[in-house]
PDB file with one MODEL, atoms N, CA, C and O in Angstrom:
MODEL        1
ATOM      1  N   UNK A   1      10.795  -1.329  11.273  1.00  0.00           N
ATOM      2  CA  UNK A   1      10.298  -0.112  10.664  1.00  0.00           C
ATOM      3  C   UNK A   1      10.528   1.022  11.650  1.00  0.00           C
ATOM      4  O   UNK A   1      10.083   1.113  12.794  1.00  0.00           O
ATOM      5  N   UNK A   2      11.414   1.985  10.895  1.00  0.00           N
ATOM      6  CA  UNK A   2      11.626   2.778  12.097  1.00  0.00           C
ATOM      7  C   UNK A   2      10.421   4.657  11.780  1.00  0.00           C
ATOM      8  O   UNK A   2       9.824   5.145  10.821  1.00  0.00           O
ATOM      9  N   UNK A   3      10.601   4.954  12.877  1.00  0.00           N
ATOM     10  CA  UNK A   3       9.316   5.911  12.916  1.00  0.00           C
ATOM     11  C   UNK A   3       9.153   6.876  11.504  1.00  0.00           C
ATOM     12  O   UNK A   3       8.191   7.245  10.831  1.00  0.00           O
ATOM     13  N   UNK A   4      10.802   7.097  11.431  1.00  0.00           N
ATOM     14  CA  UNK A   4      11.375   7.870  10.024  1.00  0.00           C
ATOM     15  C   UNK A   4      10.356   7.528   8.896  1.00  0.00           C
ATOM     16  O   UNK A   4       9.679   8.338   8.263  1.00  0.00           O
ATOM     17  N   UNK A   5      10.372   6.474   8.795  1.00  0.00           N
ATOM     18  CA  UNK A   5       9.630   5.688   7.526  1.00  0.00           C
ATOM     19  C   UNK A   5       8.216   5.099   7.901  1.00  0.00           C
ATOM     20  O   UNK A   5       7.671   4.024   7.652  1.00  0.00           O
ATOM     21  N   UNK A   6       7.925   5.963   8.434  1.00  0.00           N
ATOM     22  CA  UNK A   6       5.925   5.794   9.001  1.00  0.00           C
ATOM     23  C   UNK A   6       5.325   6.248   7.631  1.00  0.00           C
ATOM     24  O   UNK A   6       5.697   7.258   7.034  1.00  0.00           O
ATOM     25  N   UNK A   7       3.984   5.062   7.037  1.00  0.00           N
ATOM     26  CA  UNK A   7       3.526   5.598   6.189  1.00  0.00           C
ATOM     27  C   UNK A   7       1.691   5.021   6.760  1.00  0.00           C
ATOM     28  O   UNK A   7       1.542   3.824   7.006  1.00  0.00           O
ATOM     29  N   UNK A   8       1.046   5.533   6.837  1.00  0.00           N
ATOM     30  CA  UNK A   8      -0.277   5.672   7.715  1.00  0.00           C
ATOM     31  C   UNK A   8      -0.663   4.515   6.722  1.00  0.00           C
ATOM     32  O   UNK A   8      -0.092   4.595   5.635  1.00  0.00           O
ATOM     33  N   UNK A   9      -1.759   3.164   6.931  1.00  0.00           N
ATOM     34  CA  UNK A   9      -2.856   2.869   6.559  1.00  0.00           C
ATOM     35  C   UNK A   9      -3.290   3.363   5.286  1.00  0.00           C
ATOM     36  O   UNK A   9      -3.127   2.831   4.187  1.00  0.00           O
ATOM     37  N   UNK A  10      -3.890   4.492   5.574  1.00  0.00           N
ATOM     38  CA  UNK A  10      -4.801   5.620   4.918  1.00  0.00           C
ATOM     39  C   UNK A  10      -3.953   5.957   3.265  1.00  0.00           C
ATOM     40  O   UNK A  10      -4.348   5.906   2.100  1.00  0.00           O
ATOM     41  N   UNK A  11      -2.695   6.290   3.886  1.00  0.00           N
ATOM     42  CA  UNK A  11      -2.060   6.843   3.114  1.00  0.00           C
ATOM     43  C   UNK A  11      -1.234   6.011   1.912  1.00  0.00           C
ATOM     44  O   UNK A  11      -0.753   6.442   0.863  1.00  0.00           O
ATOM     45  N   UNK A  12      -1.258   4.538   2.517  1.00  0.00           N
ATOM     46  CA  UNK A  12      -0.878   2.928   1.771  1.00  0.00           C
ATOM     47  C   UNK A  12      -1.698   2.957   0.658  1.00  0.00           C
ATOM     48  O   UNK A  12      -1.465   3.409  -0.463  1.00  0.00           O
ATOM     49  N   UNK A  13      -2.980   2.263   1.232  1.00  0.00           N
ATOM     50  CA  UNK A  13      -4.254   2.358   0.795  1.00  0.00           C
ATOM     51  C   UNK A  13      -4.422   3.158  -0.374  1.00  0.00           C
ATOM     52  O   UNK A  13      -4.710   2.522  -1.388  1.00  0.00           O
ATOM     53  N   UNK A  14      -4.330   4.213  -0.468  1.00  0.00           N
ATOM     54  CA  UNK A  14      -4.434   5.607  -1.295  1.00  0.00           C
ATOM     55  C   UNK A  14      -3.939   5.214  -2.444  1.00  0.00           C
ATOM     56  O   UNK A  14      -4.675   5.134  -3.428  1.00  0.00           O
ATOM     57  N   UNK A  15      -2.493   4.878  -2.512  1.00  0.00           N
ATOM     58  CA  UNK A  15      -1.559   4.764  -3.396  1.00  0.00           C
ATOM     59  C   UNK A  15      -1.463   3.870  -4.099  1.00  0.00           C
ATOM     60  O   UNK A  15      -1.217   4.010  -5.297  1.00  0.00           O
ATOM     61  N   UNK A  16      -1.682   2.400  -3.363  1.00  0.00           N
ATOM     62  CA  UNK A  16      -1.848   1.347  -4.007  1.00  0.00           C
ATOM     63  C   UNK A  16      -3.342   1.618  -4.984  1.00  0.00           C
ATOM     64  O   UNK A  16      -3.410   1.354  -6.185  1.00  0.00           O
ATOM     65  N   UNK A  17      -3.970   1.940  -4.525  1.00  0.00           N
ATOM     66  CA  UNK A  17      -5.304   1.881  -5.563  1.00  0.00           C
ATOM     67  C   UNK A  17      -5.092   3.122  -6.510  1.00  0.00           C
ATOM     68  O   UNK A  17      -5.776   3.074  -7.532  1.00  0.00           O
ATOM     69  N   UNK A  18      -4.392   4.072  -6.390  1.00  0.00           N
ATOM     70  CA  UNK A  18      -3.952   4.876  -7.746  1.00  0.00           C
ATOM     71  C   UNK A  18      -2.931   4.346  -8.787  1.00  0.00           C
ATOM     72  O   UNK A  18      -2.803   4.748  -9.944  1.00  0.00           O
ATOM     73  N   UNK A  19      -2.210   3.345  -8.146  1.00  0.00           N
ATOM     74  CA  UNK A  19      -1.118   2.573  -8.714  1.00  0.00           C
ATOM     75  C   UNK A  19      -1.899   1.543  -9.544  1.00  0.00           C
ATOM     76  O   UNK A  19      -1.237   0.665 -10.098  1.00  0.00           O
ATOM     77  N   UNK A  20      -3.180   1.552  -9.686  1.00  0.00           N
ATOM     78  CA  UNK A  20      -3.858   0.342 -10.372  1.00  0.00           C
ATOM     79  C   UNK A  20      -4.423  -0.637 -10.090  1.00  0.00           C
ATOM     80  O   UNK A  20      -5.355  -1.220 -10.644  1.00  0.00           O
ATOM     81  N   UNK A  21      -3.669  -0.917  -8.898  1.00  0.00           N
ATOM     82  CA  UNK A  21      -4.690  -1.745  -7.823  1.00  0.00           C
ATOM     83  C   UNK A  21      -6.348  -1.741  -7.323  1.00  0.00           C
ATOM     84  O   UNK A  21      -6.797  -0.779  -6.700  1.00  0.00           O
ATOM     85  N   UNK A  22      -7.222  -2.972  -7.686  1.00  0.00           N
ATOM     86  CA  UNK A  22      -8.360  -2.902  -7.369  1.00  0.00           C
ATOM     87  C   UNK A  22      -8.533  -3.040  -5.840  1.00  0.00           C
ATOM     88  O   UNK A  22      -7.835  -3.935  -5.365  1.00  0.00           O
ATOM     89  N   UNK A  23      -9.357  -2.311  -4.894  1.00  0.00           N
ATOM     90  CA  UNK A  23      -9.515  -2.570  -3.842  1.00  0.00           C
ATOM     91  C   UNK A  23      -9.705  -4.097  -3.173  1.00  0.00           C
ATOM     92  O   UNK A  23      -9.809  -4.138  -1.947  1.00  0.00           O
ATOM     93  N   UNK A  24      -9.751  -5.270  -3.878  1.00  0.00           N
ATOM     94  CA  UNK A  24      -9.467  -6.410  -3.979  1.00  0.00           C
ATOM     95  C   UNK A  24      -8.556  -6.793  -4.191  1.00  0.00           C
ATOM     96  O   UNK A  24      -7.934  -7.530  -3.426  1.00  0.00           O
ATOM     97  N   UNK A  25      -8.114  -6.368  -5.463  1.00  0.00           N
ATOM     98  CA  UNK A  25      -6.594  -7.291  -5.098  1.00  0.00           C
ATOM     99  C   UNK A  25      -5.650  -6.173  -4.208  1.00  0.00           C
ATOM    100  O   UNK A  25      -4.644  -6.702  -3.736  1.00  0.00           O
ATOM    101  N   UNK A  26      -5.784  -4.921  -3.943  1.00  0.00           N
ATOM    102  CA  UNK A  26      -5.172  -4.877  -2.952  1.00  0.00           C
ATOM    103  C   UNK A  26      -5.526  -5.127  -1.253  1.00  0.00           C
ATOM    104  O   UNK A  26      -5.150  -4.252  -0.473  1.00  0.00           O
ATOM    105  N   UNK A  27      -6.138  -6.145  -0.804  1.00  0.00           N
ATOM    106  CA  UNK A  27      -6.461  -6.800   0.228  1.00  0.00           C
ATOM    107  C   UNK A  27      -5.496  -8.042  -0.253  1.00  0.00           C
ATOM    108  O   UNK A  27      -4.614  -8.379   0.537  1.00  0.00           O
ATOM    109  N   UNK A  28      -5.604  -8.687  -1.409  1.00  0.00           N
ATOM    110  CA  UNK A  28      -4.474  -9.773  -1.104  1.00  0.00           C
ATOM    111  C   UNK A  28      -3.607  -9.490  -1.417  1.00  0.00           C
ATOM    112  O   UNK A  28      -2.786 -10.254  -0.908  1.00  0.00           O
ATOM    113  N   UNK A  29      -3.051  -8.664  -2.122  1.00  0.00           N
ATOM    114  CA  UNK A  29      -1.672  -7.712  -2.103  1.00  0.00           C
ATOM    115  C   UNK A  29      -0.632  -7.548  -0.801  1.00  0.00           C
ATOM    116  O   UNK A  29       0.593  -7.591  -0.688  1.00  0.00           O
ATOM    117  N   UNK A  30      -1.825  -7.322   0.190  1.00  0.00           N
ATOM    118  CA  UNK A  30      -1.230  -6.717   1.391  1.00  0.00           C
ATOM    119  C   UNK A  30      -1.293  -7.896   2.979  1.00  0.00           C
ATOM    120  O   UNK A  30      -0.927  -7.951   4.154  1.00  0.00           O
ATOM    121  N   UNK A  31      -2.201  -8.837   1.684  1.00  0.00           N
ATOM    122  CA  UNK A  31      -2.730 -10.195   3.059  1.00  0.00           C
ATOM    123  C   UNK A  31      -3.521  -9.554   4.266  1.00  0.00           C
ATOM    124  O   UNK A  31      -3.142  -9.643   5.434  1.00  0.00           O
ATOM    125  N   UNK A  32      -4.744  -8.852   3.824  1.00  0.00           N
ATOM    126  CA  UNK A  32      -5.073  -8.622   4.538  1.00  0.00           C
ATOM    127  C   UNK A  32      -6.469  -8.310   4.106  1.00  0.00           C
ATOM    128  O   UNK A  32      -6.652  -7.832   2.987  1.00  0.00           O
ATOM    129  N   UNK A  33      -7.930  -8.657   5.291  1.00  0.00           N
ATOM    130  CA  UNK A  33      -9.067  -9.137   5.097  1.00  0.00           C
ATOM    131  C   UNK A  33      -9.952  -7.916   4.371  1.00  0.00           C
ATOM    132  O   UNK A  33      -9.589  -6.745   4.490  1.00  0.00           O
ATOM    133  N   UNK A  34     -11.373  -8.360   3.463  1.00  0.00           N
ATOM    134  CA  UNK A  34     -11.834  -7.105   3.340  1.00  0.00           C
ATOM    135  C   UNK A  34     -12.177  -6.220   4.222  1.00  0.00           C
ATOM    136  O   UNK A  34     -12.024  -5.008   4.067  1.00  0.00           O
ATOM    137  N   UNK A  35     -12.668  -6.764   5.219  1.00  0.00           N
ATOM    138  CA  UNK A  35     -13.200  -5.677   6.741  1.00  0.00           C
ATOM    139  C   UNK A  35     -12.415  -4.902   6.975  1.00  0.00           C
ATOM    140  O   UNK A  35     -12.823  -3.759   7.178  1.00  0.00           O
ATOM    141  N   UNK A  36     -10.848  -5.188   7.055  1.00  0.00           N
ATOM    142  CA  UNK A  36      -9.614  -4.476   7.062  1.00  0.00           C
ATOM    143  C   UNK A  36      -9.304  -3.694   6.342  1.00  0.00           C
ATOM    144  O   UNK A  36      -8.502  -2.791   6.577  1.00  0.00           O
ATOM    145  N   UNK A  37      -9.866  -3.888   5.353  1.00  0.00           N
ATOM    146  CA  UNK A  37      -9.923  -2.769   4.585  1.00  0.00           C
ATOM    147  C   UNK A  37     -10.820  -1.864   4.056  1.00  0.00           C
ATOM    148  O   UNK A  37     -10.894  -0.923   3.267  1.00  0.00           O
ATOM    149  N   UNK A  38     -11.481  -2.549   4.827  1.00  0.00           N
ATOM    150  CA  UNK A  38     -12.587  -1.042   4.637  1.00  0.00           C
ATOM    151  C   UNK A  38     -12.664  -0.078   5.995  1.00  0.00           C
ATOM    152  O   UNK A  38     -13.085   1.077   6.063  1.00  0.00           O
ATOM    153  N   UNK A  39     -12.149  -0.879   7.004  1.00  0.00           N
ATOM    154  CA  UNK A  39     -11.862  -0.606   8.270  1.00  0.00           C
ATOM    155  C   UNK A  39     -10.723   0.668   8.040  1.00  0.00           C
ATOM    156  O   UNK A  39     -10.759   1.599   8.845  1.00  0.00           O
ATOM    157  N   UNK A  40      -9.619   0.690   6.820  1.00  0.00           N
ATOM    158  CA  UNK A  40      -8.861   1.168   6.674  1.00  0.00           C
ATOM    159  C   UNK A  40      -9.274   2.242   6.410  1.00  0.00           C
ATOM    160  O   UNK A  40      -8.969   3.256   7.037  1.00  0.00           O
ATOM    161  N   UNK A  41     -10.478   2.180   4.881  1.00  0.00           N
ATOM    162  CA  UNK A  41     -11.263   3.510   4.459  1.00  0.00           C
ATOM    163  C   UNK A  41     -11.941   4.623   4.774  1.00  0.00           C
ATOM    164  O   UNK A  41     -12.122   5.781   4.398  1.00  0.00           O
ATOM    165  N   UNK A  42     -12.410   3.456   6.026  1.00  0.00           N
ATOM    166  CA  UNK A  42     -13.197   4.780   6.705  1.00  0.00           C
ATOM    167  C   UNK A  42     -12.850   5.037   8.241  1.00  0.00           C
ATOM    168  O   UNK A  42     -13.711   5.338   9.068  1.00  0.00           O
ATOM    169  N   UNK A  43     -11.611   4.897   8.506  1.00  0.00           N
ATOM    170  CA  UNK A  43     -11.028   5.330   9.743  1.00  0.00           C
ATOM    171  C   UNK A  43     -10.729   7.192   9.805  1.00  0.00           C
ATOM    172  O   UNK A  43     -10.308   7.952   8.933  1.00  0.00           O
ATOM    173  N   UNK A  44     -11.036   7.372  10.819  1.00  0.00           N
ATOM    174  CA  UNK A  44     -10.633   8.553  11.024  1.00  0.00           C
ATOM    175  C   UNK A  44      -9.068   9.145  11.196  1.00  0.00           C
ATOM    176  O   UNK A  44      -8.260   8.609  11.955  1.00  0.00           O
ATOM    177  N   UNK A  45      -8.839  10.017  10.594  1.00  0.00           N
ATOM    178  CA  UNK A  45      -7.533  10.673  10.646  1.00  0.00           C
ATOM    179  C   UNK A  45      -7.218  10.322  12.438  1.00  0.00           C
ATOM    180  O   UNK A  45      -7.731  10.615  13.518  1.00  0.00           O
ATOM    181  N   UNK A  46      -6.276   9.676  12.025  1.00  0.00           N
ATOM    182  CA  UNK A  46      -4.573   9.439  13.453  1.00  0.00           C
ATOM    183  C   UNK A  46      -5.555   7.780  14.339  1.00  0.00           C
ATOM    184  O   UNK A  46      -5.273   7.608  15.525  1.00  0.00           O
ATOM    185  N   UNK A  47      -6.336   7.003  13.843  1.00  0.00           N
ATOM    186  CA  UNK A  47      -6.921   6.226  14.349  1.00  0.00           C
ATOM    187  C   UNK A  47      -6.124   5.026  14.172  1.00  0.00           C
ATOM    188  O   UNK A  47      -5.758   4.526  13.108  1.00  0.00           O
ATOM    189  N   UNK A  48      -5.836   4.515  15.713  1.00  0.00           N
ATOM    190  CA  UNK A  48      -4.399   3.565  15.332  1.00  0.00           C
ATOM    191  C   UNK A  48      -4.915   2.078  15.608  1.00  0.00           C
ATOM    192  O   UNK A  48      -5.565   1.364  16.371  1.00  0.00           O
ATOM    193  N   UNK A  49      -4.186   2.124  14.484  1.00  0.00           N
ATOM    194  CA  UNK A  49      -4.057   0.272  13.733  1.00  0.00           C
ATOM    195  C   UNK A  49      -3.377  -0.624  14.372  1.00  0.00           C
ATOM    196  O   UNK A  49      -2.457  -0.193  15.067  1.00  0.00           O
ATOM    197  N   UNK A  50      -3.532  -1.616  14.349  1.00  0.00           N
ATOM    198  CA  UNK A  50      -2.706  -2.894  15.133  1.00  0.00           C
ATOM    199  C   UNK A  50      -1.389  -2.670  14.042  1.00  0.00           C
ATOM    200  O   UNK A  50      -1.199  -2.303  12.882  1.00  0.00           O
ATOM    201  N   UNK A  51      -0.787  -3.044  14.973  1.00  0.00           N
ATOM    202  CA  UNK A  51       1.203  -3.254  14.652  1.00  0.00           C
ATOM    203  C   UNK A  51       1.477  -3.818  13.032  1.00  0.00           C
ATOM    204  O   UNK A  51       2.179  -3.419  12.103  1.00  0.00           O
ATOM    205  N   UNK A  52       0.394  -5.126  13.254  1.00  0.00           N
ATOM    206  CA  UNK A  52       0.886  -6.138  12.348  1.00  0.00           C
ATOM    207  C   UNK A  52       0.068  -5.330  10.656  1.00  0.00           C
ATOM    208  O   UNK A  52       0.465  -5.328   9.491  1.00  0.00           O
ATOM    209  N   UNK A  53      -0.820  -4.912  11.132  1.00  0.00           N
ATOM    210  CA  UNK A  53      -1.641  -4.131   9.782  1.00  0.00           C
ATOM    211  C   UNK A  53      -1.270  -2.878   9.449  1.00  0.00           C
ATOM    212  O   UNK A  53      -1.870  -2.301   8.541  1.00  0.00           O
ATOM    213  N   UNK A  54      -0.099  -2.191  10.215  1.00  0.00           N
ATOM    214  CA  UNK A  54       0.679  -1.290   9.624  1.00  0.00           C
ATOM    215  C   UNK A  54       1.467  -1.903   9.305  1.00  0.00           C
ATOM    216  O   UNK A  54       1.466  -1.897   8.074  1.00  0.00           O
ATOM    217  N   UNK A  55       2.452  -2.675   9.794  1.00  0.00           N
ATOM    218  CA  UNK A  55       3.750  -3.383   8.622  1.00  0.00           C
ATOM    219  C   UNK A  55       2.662  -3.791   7.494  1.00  0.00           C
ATOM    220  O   UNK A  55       2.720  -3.073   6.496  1.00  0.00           O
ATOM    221  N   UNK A  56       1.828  -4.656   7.470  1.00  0.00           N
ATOM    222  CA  UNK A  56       1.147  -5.048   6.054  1.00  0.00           C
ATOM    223  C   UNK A  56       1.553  -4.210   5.161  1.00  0.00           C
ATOM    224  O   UNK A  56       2.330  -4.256   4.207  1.00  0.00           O
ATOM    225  N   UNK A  57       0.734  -3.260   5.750  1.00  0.00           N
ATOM    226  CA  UNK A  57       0.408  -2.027   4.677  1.00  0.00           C
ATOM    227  C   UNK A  57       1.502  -1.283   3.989  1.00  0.00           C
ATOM    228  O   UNK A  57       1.487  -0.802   2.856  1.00  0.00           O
ATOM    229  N   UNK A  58       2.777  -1.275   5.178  1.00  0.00           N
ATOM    230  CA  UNK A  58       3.770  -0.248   4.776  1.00  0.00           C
ATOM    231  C   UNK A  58       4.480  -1.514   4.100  1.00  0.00           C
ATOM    232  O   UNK A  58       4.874  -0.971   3.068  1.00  0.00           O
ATOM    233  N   UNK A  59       4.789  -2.488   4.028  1.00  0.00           N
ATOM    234  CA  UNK A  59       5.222  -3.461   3.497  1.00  0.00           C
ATOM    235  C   UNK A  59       4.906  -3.481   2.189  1.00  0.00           C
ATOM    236  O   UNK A  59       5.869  -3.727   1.463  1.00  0.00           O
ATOM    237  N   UNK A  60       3.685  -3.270   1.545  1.00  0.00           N
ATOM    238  CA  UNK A  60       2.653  -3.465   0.571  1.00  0.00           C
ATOM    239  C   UNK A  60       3.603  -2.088  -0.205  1.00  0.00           C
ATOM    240  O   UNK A  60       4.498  -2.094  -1.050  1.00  0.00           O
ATOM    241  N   UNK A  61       2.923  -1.004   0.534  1.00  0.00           N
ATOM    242  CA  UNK A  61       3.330  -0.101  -0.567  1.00  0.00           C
ATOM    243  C   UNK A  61       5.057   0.479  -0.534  1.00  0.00           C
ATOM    244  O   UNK A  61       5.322   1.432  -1.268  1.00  0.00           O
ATOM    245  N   UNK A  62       5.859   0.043   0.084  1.00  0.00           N
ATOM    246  CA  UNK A  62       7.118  -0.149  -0.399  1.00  0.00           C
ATOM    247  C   UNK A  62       7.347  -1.071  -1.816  1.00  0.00           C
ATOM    248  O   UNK A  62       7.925  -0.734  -2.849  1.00  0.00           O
ATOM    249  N   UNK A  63       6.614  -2.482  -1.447  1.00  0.00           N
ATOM    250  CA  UNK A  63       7.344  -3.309  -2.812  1.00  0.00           C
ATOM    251  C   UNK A  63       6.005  -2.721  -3.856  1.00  0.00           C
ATOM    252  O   UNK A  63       6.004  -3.556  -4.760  1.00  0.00           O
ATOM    253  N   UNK A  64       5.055  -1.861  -4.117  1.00  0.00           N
ATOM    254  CA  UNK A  64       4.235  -1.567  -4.957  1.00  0.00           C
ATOM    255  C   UNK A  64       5.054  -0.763  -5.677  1.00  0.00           C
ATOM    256  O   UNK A  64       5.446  -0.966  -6.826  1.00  0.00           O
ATOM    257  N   UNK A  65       5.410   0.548  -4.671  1.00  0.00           N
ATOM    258  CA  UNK A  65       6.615   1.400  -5.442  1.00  0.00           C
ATOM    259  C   UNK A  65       7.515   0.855  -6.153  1.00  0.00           C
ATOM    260  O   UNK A  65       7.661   1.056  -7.358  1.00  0.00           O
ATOM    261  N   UNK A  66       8.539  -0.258  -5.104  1.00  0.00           N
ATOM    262  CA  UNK A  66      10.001  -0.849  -6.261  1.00  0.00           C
ATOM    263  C   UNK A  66       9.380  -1.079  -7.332  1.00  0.00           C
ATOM    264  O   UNK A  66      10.099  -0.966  -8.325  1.00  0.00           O
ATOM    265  N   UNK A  67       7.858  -1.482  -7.619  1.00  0.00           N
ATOM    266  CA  UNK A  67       7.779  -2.782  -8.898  1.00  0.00           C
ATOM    267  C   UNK A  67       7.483  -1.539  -9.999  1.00  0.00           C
ATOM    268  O   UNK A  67       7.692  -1.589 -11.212  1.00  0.00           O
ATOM    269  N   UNK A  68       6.673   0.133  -8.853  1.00  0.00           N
ATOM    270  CA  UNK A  68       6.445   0.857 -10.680  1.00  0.00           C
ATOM    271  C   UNK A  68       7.783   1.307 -10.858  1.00  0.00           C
ATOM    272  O   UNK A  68       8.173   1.749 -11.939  1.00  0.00           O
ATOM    273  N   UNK A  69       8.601   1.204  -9.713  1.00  0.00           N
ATOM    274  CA  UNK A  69      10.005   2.184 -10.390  1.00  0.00           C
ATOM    275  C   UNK A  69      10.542   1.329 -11.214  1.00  0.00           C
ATOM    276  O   UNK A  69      11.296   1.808 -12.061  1.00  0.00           O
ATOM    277  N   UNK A  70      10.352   0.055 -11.212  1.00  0.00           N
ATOM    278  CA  UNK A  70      11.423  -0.974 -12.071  1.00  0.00           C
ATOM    279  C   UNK A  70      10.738  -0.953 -13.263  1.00  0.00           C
ATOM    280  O   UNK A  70      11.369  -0.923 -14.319  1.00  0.00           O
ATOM    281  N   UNK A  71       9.145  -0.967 -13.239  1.00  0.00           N
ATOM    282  CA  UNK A  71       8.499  -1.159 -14.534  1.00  0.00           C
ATOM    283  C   UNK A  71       8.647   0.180 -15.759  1.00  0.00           C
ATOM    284  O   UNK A  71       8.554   0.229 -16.986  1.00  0.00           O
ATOM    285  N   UNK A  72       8.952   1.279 -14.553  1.00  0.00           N
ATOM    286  CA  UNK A  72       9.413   2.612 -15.353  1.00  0.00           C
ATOM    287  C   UNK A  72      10.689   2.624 -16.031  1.00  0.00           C
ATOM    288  O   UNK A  72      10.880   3.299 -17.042  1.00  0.00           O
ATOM    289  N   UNK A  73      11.428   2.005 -15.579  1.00  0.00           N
ATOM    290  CA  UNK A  73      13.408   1.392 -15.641  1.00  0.00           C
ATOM    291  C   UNK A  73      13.135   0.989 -17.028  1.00  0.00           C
ATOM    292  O   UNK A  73      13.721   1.524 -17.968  1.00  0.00           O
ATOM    293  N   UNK A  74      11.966  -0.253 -17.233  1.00  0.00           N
ATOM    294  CA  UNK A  74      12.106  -0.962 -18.473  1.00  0.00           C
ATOM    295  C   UNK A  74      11.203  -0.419 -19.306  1.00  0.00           C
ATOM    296  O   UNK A  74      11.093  -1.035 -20.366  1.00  0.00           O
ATOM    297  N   UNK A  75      10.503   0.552 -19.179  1.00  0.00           N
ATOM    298  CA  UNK A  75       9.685   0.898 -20.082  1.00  0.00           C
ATOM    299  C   UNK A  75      11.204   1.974 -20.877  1.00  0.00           C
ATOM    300  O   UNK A  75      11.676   1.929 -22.014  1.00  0.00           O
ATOM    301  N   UNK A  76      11.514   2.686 -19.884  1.00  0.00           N
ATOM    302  CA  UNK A  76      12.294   3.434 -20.575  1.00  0.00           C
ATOM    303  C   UNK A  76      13.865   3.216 -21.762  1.00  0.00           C
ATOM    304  O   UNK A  76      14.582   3.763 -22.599  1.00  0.00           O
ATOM    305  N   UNK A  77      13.539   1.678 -20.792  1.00  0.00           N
ATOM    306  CA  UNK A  77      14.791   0.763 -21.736  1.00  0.00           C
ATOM    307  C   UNK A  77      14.406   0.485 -22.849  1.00  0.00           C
ATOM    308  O   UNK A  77      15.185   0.366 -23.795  1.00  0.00           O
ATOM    309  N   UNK A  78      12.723   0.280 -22.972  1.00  0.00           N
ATOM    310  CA  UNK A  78      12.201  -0.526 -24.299  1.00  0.00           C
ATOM    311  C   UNK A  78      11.917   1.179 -24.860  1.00  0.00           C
ATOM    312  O   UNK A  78      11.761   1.176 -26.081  1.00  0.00           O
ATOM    313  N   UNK A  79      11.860   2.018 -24.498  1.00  0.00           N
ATOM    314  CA  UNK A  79      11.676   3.255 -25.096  1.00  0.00           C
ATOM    315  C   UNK A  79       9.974   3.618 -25.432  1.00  0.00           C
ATOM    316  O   UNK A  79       9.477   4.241 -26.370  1.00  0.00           O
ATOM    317  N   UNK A  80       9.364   2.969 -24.288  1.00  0.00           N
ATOM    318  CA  UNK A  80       7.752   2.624 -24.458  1.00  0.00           C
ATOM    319  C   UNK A  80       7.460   4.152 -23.622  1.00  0.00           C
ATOM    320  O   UNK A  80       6.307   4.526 -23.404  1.00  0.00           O
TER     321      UNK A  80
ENDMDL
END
C-alpha cells in the first residue's frame, strides 16, 4: 500500500457503514475485533493505528467499493 492510496481507519469505517454495512458485520468484513472497532470510532483525528489494522481496513473498503461498482454494472444491465 503505497502512501498515494492512504485511506484513514476513520474514513474506511465511515463508508463501509453507509454502504450498508452493520457495524457488525463490518468487524467481520474487515476481520477485525469489536474493541477495534470501536477503538476505530472514537479515535481522535491523525491517531495512528497498527500497520496490520490499516491494511484491514483499507483492504475492506477497496473490495466494498469493487462489489458496489459491479453491483451498479448489473443493476444497470438488468435496467433496475
Amino acid at each position: 500500500m503505497s502512501s498515494n492510496d492512504y485511506i484513514s481507519p476513520k474514513t474506511a469505517l465511515a463508508y463501509l457503514v453507509r454502504s450498508g454495512l452493520s457495524k457488525r458485520a463490518v468487524a467481520k468484513y474487515c476481520d477485525i475485533t469489536p474493541m477495534t472497532l470501536y477503538r476505530i470510532q472514537n479515535a481522535p483525528d491523525g491517531f495512528a493505528f497498527r500497520e496490520s489494522t490499516v491494511k484491514k481496513m483499507h483492504d475492506a473498503y477497496t473490495r466494498r467499493e469493487q462489489e458496489m461498482a459491479s453491483d451498479a454494472r448489473v443493476r444497470k444491465e438488468l435496467g433496475l
